[in-house]
N, C-alpha and C positions, 0 to 999 in steps of 0.2 A: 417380615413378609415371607410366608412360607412356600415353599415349590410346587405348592397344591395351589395356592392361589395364585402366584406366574402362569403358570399353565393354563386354566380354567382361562385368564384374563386376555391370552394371548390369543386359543385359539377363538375367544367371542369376538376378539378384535379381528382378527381375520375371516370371521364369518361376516361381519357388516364390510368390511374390505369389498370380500367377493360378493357382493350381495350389491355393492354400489359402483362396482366396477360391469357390473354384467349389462348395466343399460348401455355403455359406450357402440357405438355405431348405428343404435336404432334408435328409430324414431317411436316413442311410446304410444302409440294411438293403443285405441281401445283392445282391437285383434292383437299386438305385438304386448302390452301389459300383461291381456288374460290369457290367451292363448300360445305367447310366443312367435307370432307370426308364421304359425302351420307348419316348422321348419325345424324341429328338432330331430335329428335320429335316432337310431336305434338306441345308442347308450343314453342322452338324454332322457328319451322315454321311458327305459328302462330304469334307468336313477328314478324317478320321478313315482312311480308306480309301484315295482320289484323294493326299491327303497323304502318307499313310503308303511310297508311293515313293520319299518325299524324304526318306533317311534318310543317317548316314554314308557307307555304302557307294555311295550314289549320288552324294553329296556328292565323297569323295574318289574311292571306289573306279571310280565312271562318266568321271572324267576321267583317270584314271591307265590305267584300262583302253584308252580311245583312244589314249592317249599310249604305252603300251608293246606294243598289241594289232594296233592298229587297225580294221579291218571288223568284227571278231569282237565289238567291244563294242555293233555296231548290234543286236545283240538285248536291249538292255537297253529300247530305246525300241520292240523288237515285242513284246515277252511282256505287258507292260502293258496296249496294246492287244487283245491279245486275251482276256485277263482280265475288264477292263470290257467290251467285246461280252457275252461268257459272264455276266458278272453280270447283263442283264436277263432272262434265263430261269431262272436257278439260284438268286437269291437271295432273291423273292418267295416262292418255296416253303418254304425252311428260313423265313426271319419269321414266315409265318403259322402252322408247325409249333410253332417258338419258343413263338412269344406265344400259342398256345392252350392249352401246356404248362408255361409258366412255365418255360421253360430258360434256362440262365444260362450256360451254355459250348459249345465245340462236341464234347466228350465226352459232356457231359449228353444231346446229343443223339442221339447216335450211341448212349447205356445206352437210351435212351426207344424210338428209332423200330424198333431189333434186341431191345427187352425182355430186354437184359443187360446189367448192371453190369460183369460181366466185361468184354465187349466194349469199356465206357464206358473201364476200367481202363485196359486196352491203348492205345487213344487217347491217354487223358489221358497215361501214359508216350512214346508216341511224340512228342508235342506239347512236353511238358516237355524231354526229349531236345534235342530241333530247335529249343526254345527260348531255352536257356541260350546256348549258342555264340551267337546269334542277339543277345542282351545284351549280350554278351560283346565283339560287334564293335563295337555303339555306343561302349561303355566305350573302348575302346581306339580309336578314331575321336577321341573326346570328348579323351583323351590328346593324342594326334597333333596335331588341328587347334590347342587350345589352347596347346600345347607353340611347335608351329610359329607360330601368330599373334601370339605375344610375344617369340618368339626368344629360348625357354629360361627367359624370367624366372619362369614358371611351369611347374614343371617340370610333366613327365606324369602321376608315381604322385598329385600333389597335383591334378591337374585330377580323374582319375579317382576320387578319394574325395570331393571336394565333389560332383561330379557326380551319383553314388550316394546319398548323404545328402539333395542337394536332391530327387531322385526319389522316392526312399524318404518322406522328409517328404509332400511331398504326395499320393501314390501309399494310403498311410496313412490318410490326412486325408478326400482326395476320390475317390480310385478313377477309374472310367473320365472323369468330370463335368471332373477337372484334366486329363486327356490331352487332351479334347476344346477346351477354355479354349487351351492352350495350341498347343494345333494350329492354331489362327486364326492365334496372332502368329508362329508361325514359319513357314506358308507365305506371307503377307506379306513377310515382311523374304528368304526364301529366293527366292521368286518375283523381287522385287526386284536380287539380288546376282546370281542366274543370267543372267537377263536382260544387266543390264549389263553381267557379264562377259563374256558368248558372243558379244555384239555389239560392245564396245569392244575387245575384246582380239584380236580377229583385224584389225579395221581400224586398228588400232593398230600392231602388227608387221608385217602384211602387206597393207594397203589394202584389205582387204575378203574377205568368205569365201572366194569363187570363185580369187582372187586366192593366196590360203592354201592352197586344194587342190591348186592349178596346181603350186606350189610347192613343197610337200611332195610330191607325186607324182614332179616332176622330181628328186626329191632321193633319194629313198627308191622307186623303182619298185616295185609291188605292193603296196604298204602301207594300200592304202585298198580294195581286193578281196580276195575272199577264196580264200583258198590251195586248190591242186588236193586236196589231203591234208590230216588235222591237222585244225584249227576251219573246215571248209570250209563249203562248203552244207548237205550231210545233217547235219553237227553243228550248225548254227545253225536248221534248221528242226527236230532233235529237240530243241531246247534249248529255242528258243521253245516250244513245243507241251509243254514238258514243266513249265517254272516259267508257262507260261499258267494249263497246269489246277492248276496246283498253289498261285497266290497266294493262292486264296480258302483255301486246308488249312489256311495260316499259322492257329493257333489264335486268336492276338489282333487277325486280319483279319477272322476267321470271328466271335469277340465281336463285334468293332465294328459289323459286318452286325448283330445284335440288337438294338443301341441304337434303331434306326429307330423312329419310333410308325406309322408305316403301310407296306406294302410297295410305292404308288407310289412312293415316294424311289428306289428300286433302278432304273426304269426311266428316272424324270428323268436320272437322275445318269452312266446308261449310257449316253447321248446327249451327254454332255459330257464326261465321262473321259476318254476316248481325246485328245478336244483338248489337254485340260490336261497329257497326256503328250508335247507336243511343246516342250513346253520343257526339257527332256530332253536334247531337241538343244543346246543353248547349252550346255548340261553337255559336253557330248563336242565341240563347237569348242571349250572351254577348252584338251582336252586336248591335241585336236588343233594349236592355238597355240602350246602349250606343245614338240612336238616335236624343232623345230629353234631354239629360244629356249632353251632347258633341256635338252639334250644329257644324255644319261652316267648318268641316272638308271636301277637297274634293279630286279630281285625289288620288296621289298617298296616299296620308294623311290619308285616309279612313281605310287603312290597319292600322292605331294606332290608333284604338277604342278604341282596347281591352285596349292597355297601358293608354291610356287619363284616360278612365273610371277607371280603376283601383289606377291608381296614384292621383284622386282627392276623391277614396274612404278608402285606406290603408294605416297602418304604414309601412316603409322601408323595414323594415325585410319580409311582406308580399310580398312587389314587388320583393325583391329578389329572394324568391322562386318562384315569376310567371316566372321571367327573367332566371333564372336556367332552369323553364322546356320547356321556349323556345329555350335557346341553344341547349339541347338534341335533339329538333326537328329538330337541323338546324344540327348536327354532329354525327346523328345516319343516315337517311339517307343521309346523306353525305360519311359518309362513304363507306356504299355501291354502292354508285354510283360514289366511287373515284376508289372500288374496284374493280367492274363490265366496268366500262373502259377501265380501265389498259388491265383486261383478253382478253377485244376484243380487243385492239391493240397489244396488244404481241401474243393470240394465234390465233386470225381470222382474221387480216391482212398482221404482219410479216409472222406467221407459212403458216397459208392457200393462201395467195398470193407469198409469196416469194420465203420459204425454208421450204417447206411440211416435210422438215425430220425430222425438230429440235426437240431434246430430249425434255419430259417435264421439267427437269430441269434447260436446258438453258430458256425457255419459262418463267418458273416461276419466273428465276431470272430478266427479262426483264422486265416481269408484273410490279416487285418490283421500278425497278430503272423507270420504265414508270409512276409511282404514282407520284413523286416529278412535275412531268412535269404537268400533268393534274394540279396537284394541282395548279399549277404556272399559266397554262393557266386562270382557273377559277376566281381566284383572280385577275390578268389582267382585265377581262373583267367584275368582280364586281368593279373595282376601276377605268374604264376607258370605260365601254363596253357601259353604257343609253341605249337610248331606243332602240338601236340594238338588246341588248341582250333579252329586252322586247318583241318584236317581235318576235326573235327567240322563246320565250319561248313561244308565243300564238301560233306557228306552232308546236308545241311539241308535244301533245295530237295527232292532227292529220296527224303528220310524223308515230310514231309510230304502229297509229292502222292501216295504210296500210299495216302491215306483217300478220295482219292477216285471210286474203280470204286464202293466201299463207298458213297458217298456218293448216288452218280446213283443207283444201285439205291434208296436207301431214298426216295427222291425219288416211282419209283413208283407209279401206284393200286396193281398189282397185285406186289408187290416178293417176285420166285422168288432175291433172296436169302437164304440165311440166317445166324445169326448165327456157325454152325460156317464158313461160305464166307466172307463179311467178314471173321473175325478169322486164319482160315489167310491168305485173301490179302493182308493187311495186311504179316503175322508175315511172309511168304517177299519179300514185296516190302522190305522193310525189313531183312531179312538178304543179300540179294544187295547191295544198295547198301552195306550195312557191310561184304561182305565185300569186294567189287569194289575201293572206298576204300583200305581198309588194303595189299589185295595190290595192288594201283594196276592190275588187271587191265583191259584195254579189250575191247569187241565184236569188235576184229579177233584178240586172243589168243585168244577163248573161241572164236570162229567165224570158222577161217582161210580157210572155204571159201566164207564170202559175199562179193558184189564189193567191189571197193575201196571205191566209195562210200559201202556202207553199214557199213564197219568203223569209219566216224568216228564213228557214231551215240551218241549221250549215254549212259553204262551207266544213265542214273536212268530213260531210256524205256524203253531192256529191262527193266528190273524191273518198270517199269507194266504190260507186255503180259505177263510171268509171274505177275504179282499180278491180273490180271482171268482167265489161265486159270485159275488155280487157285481163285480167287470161282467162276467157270462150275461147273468140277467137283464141288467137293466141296459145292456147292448141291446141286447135282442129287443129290450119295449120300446129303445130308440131309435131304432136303426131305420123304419119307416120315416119318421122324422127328417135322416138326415138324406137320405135318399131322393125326398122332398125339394129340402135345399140344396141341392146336387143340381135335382133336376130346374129348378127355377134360375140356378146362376147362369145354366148353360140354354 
């Protein structure tokens, strides 16, 4: 038994520990599951949100991307930033909407503020949608890093089923309370291993960053700017601008925002966020390290930079604490996004489409027994799903930020949208991005006649600008309508 595997086993067992310790004192009803019982602070929130960056995909994927991308991956460290900016205006508002309404998701919200279930439906489908693949990557993250940090001794399908089980267990147990528990220790122990990676490992190979740039530059010319065509400018500032406005849509980012007990937290926390996303950079010098040390990697290989580098630079016991704080990456938010499911299938599809009466407690218990199932799905389509699920997940980003034209609007005093314009622009922004995806169609196919520059543009931004004209419009042909029944309720 090797000290890579001690470790990895230790801290999993201490993540279901804290994950089944965090229900003690409360009573789980449906508000104290999903949302925490309103009552978390600053730090909480903060883990919760500011953390929720630091998942597999950033883990491996943020260093593989430098290492097989290069420039193109520096939006990973702008869209964050401009997320948190936008959170001190946007998220005060939905809280106190929230918590004056007792909402528990961000469907629930979206039925309450448009006064249609339907509407809620549509959401809640979009959300679940965007959120499976979304599980789906931790799962198979969690596989990876494991697999790689014991070199094989534990294979993948076996990492990715304890994985799920220890989630599901506490997910179960304590709902958002163990996401939160366990968010502490793995942005510690992640904060930690970045760190020291991003600064030991380039003066280690190459005597220091500047020294690494020099380097790889001479080695590889153009590789650290970004191309005249392809992921150039115009695609890295539609790309920022488009997962900016779109992190807060993620539905189990948009929960986590609820747990707050006051809406100063949002403003603290917006004044710090941005910082905590400069460690980020340490993530991409990994990858960048990695380049010319770890040659030959490519598609999907690129994403074990980090581990290559690290395993022909470390004693075992090293790798096991990298591989420990990549698990955390892969079953903290996972958690949340096992949890945040569950709630929009038991309270915004059964409740709001079905049986609008149902007690919170039958809801809550539904949540509970709806966990094992996602989990089940998830792992399915990590053990069986390929490039489907890959797909799905490159529609992810821009499924989700279609709710928010819908969103700013209901924000509003005086909100000229309606609920016919919200759900048509949702529906057309969300079928252009499905459809774009599958026919692998770009801006410059559909519009040969715009300049070069702007044919690189992200297809998930043209569908935002198609999904708010068609909000404009078909508000305006409703709006008589609802004016109507305004007038007739009162």
């Amino acid at each position: 038994m090797t000290s890579t595997f001690i470790i990895i086993t230790l801290v999993t067992l201490l993540a279901l520990w804290l994950g089944m310790q965090a229900r003690r004192g409360h009573d789980m009803n449906l508000e104290q599951w999903a949302v925490g019982g309103r009552s978390f602070g600053t730090i909480f929130v903060f883990l919760l949100m500011a953390g929720e960056v630091y998942t597999t995909f950033t883990f491996l994927g943020g260093s593989g991307w430098a290492y097989g991308k290069g420039a193109p991956a520096y939006y990973i460290l702008a869209y964050t930033t401009v997320a948190f900016i936008l959170s001190y205006w946007l998220l005060p508002p939905i809280w106190r909407a929230a918590k004056a309404n007792r909402l528990v998701s961000q469907s629930h919200f979206f039925s309450h503020k448009y006064q249609s279930p339907a509407l809620g439906a549509v959401v809640a489908l979009v959300g679940v949608v965007a959120l499976v693949p979304y599980l789906v990557l931790q799962l198979k993250g969690l596989g990876i890093i494991v697999s790689a940090a014991s070199q094989g001794a534990i294979p993948s399908t076996a990492a990715v089923w304890i994985g799920a089980v220890v989630v599901t267990a506490y997910v179960i147990a304590s709902g958002v309370r163990g996401c939160a528990w366990n968010s502490a220790l793995k942005d510690a122990l992640v904060l930690c291993v970045v760190l020291f990676l991003g600064i030991y490992l380039p003066i280690h190979y190459y005597g220091g960053l500047g020294a690494m740039f020099r380097t790889i530059d001479a080695a590889r010319p153009g590789f650290l700017t970004f191309a005249a065509k392809g992921q150039g400018l115009v695609w890295f500032q539609s790309t920022v601008l488009l997962t900016g406005l779109g992190f807060f849509m993620w539905p189990h980012i948009f929960a986590s925002a609820l747990t707050a007990k006051n809406d100063r937290v949002f403003r603290r926390n917006a004044m710090v966020q941005p910082l905590y996303q400069l460690i980020l950079l340490f993530v991409l010098f990994v990858g960048f390290a990695a380049v010319l040390k770890v040659p030959g990697l490519k598609g999907a290989d690129i994403d074990m930079a980090l581990f290559k580098l690290s395993q022909q630079t470390f004693s075992p016991w090293v790798i096991g604490v990298i591989g420990a704080a990549g698990v955390l990456t892969a079953l903290v938010p996972g958690s949340m996004i096992l949890t945040t499911a569950s709630t929009l299938l038991a309270n915004d599809l059964y409740r709001g489409a079905f049986n609008r009466n149902a007690p919170d407690e039958k809801v809550a218990n539904l949540a509970r027994w709806l966990t094992p199932v996602v989990a089940l799905v998830a792992v399915f389509f990590t053990l069986r799903g390929g490039d489907t699920i890959v797909a799905l997940l490159l529609m992810g980003y821009s499924f989700v930020t279609q709710l928010f034209p819908a969103l700013v609007c209901s924000l509003w005093r005086n909100n000229r949208a309606t609920k016919w314009g919200a759900m048509s622009g949702i529906v057309v922004g969300v079928a252009v991005v499905a459809w774009t995806t599958i026919t692998k169609a770009s801006v410059g196919q559909l519009f040969p006649f715009l300049p070069d520059a702007l044919k690189d543009m992200n297809i998930g931004f043209l569908a935002l600008i198609l999904n708010a004209i068609v909000l404009t419009v078909v508000s305006a042909v409703t709006q008589g309508s609802r004016v109507r029944m305004e007038d007739s309720r009162a």
